[in-house]
Structure formats: structure tokens, C-alpha cells
C-alpha positions as CSV (number, residue, x, y, z in Angstrom):
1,X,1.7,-7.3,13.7
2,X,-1.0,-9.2,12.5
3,X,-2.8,-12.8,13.3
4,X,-3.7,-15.4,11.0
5,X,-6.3,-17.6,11.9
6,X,-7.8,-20.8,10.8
7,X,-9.8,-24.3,11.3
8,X,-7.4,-26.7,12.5
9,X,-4.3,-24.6,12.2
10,X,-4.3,-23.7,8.8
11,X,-3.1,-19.3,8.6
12,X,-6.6,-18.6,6.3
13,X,-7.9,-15.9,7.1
14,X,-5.7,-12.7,8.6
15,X,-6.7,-9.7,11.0
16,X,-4.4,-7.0,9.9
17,X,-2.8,-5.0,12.7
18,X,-2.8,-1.2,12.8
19,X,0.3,-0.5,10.7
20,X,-1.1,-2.9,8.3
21,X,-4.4,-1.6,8.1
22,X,-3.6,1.7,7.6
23,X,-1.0,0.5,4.4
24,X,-4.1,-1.5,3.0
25,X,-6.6,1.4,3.5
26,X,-4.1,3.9,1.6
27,X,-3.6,1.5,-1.2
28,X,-7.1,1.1,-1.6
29,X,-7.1,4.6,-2.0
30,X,-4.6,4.9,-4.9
31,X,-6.1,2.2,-7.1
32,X,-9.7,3.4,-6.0
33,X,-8.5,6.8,-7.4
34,X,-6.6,5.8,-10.7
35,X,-10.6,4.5,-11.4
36,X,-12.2,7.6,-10.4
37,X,-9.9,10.0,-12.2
38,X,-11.0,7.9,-15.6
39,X,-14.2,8.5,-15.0
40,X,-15.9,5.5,-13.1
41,X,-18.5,5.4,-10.4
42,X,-17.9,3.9,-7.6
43,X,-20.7,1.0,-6.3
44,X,-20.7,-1.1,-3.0
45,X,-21.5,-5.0,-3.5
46,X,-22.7,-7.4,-0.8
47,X,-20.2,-10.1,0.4
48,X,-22.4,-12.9,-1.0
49,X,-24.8,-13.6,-3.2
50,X,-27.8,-16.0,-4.5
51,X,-26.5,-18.8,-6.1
52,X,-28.6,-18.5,-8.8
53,X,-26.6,-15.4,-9.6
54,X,-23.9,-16.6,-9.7
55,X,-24.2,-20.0,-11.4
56,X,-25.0,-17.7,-14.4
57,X,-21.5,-16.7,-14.5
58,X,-20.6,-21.1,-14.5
59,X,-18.3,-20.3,-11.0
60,X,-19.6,-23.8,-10.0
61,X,-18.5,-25.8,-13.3
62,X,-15.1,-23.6,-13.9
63,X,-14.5,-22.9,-10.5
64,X,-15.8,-25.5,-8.4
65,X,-12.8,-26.5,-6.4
66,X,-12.5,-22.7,-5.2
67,X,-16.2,-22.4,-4.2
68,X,-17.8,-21.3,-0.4
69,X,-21.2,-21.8,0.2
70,X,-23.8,-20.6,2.9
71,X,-26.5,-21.7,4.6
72,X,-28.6,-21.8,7.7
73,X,-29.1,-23.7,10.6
74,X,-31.4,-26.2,10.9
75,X,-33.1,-25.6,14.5
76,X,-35.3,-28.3,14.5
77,X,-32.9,-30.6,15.4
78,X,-30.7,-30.7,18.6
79,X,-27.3,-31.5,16.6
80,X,-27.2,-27.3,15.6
81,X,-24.4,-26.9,18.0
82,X,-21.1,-27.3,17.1
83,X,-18.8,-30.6,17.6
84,X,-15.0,-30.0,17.3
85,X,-14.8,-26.3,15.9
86,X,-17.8,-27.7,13.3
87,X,-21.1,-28.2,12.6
88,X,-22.4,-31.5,11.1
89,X,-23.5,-31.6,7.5
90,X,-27.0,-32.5,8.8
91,X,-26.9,-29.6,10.6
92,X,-27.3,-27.0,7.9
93,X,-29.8,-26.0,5.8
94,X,-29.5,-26.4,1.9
95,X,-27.1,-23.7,0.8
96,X,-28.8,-20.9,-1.1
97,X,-26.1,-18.6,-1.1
98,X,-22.4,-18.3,-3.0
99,X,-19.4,-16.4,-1.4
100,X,-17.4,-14.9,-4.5
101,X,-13.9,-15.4,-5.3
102,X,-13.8,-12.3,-7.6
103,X,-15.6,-8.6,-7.1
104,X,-16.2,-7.8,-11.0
105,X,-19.3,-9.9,-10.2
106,X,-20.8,-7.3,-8.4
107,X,-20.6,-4.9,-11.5
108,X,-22.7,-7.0,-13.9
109,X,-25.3,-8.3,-11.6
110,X,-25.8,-4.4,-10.8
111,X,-26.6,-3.5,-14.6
112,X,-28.3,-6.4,-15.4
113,X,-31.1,-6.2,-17.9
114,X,-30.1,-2.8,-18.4
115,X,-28.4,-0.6,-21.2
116,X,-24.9,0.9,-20.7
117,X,-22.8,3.9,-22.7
118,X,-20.3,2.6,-24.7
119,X,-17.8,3.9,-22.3
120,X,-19.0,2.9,-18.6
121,X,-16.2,2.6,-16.2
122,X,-17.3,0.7,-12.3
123,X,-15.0,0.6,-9.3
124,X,-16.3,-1.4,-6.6
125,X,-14.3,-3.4,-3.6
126,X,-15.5,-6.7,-1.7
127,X,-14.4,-9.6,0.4
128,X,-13.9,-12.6,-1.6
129,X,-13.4,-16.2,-0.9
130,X,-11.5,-18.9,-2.1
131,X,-11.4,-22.7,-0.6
132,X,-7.2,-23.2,-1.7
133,X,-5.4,-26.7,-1.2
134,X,-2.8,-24.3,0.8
135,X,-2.6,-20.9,2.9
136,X,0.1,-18.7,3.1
137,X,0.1,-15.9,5.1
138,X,-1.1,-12.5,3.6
139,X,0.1,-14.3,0.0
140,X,-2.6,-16.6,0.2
141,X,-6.1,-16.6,2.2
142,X,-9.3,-18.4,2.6
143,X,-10.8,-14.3,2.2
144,X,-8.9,-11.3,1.1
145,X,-9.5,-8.3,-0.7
146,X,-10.1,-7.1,-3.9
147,X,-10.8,-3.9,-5.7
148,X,-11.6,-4.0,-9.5
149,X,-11.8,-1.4,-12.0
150,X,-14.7,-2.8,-14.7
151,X,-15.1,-1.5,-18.3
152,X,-18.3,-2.3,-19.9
153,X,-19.1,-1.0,-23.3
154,X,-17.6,-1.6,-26.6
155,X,-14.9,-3.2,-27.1
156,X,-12.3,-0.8,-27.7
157,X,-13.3,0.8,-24.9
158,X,-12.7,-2.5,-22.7
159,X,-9.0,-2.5,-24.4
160,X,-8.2,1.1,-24.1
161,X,-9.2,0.6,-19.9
162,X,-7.4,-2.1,-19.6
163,X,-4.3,-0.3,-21.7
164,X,-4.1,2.7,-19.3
165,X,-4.2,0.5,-16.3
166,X,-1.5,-1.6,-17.8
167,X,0.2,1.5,-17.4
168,X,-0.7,3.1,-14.2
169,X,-0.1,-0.6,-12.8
170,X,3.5,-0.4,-14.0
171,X,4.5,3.1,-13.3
172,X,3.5,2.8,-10.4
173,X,5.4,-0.1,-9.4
174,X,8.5,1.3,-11.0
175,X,8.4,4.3,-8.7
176,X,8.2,1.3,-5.4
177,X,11.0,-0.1,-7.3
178,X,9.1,-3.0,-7.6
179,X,10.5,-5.4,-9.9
180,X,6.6,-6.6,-11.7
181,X,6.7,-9.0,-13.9
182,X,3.8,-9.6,-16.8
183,X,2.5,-12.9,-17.5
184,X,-0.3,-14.3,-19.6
185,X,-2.5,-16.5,-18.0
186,X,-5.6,-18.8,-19.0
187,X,-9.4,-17.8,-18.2
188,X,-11.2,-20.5,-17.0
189,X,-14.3,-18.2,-17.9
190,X,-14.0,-20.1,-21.6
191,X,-13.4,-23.5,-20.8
192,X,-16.5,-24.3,-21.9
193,X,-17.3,-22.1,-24.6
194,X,-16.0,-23.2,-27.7
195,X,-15.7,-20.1,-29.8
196,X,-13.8,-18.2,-27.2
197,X,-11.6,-21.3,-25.5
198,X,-10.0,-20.9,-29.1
199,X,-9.8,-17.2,-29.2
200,X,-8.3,-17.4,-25.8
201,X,-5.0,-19.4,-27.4
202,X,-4.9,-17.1,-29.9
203,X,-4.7,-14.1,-28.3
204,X,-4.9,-14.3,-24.4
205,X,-7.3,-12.8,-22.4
206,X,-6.2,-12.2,-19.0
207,X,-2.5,-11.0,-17.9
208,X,-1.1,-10.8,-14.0
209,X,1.8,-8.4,-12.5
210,X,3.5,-10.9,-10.8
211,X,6.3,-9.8,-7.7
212,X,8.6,-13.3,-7.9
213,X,6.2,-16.0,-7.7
214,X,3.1,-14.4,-6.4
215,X,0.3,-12.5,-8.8
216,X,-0.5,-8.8,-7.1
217,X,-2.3,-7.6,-9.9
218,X,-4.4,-8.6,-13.6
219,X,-6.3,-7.4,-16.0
220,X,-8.7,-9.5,-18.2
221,X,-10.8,-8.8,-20.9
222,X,-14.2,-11.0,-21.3
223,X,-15.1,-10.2,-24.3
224,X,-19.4,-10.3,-24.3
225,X,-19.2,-13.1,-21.8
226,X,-20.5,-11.3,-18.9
227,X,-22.6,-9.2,-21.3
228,X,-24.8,-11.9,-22.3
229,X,-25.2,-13.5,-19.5
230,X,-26.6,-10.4,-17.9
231,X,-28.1,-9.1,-21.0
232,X,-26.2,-5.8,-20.4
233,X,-27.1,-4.1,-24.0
234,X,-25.4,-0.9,-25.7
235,X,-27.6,1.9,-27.6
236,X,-26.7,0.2,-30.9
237,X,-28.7,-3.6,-29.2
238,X,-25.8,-6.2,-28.9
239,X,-24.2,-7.0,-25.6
240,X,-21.7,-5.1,-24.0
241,X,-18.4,-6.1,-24.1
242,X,-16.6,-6.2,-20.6
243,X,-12.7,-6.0,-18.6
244,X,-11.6,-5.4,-15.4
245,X,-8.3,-4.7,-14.0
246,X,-8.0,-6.1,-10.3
247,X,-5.8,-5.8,-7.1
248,X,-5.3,-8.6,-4.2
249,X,-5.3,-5.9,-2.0
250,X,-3.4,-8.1,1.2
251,X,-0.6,-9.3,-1.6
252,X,0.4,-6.1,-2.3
253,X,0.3,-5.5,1.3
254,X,2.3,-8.8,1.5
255,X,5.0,-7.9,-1.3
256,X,5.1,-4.2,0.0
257,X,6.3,-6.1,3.5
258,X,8.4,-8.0,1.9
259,X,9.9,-5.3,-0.1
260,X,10.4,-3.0,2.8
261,X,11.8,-5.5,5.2
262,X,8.8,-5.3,7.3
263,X,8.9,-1.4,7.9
264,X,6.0,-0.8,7.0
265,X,6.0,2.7,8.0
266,X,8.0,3.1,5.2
267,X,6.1,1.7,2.9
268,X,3.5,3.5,3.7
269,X,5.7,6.4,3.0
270,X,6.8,5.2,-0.3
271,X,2.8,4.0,-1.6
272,X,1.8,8.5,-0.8
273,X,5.2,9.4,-2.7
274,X,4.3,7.1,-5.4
275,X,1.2,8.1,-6.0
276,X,1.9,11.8,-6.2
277,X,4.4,10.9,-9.3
């Protein structure tokens, strides 16, 4: 069993129980895996970051109505303590620090200003955050988990990740005998850049596995967006071009629940069988 959580009743956030736990940890596994066996390394990113770092990426102009901030307390005044399961806006300190709704971040802010091979590969997993108009049990949370896959490099190597991925994404859901739909989807990334908001309805850029209704999975290519704003160069001087492939770690938990009418014992069962092919 687990327990969702939440200010004023809303189910945001989730504490997995044991059975769950255990499903999530070996999923992690499998997708961390299909990363390392293509050759990446695997990095650990902090749950939060400066602002500054990630305003570079525009997350406050493209992504502003998903956005958690943090701040401190301000102990000089005597209204620090919480009123009604809240603290007072006068009560905080100005917020230096983001949450992120997306781990790729993690991956360029870690080779910023520096050169890559053509054919870099990152895995990395972190806790993101997104303020939603609605929750909806492990579907939809307030923080959840992610684990991306990242290319950075040239470009055909970006497309070539994201290819075999495409693959092990639906291979492996064929052997679940999950039914995974694959959908394009828009980038918000580009909205403001006009060169590649017009590339983007040409040929779209990000993709998502959806089970019914509910994305479990995607993979996006950024062309040299993330590239320049990090100035993350290849041997030959322009900017590397990035993708990532991504995993809402609880959803699949969610759909796997689902799927399994809430044995998820056997689930569990079925993810190890899966993954040995």
C-alpha cells in the first residue's frame, strides 16, 4: 500500500510502500542498465539548483506555471512559524533556488564550459517537481522520479541514442504486454526561438510512449539548444548537439499496477523476465 499526501488534501506527493518500492527500484535498474550497456556514465545530480542555472535553460519563461522555488526563513521576524499548514510570504527569504521538473538538467550544467566526444552517453536519476492544476495518484505528483538517458555530441549520434531507445522502450513493453502508444508532442524548449519553433512543426522533436491516456516514457532531441547555452563544444569547436530519453519512474509503477491488477508481486516478476528477453 502506499500514502499520498498533500497541503489541503490534494494526493501530491506519494510514500511508496514496500511492494512498491521494491518494483520502482528494479525498474530503475533496467532502464539504468539499457544506458550503461550503450556506454554511458552514470552521474548523481542535486535535487535543486541556483536559479541562475536554471533560468539559462528559460524554465521560468516556458515553464513558469510548473515552477517550485526555495528559500529560507527569515528569523528576524517572529511570523517564521507556521499558520495553517503555511508559512506567510513575508516569512521567507527571496528565493535563490529552483526545484527541477526534468533531470537532463543535471547533465549539461555538469559539462558546462567543457568539451565532449562526439559520442557521450550520461545516465543520471533525480527528484523533480512540478506545481500541476491537478494530482492524481502515482499518474500525477507534485514530485516523482525520473531517470534520463542523455546523448551529447553530434547529431547523429543524438538520433542514433534516441533510435535504439525507441526500441528498447518498445520491446520492452511488448514483452509486459503493454499496449504503448507513440505520440508526438511539442517542446516548449522553442517557443521562443524562432529558427527552431519552425523546425519543431516540421519535423517534431520530442515523442512520448503513452499507456491510454497517461505518458510513461519520451524521447526528445534539442538539437544545440542545451549546447549553447552551456557552451558544451565538440573537438571540431561548435556546440554539441543533445537528446535524452526519459522515464516517469512512479507512472510506470502506476501503469504496471494497473496492468497487473494491483499484484504487484507479479509485476515485479514480469519487469526481471522482461528484462532478460
Amino acid at each position: 500500500m502506499n500514502r499520498l499526501t498533500g497541503s489541503d488534501g490534494a494526493p501530491a506527493l506519494a510514500i511508496l510502500g514496500p511492494d512498491a518500492t521494491r518494483l520502482i527500484k528494479e525498474l530503475d535498474r533496467v532502464f539504468t542498465g539499457w544506458g550503461l550497456a550503450a556506454g554511458a556514465d552514470e552521474i548523481s545530480p542535486p535535487p535543486l539548483y541556483p536559479v541562475t542555472d536554471l533560468e539559462k535553460f528559460d524554465v521560468y519563461t516556458n515553464f513558469p506555471q510548473l515552477a517550485w522555488v526555495a528559500g529560507s526563513l527569515d528569523l528576524t521576524r517572529d511570523q517564521h512559524k507556521p499558520t495553517g499548514g503555511r508559512f506567510a510570504p513575508e516569512a521567507l527569504r527571496e528565493a535563490r533556488y529552483g526545484l527541477p521538473h526534468a533531470t537532463c538538467y543535471g547533465a549539461y550544467l555538469y559539462h558546462e564550459g567543457g568539451r565532449v566526444a562526439d559520442d557521450t552517453l550520461v545516465t543520471l536519476v533525480n527528484r523533480c517537481f512540478r506545481n500541476e492544476d491537478h494530482y492524481s495518484g502515482l499518474r500525477r505528483l507534485a514530485s516523482f522520479q525520473m531517470r534520463e538517458i542523455v546523448a551529447l555530441g553530434s547529431y547523429e549520434h543524438t538520433q542514433q541514442a534516441l533510435h535504439g531507445f525507441t526500441e528498447r522502450i518498445l520491446a520492452f513493453a511488448a514483452a509486459l504486454d503493454l499496449d504503448l502508444g507513440k505520440a508526438p508532442a511539442g517542446d516548449p524548449f522553442f517557443r521562443n526561438d524562432g529558427a527552431r519553433a519552425l523546425m519543431q512543426k516540421l519535423n517534431p522533436v520530442k515523442h512520448e510512449f503513452q499507456y491510454g491516456d497517461l505518458a510513461i516514457a519520451s524521447v526528445n532531441t534539442h538539437r544545440n539548444f542545451f549546447g549553447e547555452r552551456c557552451d558544451i563544444t565538440l573537438a571540431s569547436g561548435e556546440h554539441a548537439y543533445t537528446s535524452c530519453t526519459a522515464f516517469g519512474l512512479e507512472r510506470w509503477v502506476a501503469v504496471l499496477t494497473e496492468h497487473f491488477d494491483g499484484d504487484l508481486s507479479a509485476a515485479l516478476d514480469a519487469v526481471r523476465a522482461a528484462d532478460r528477453g
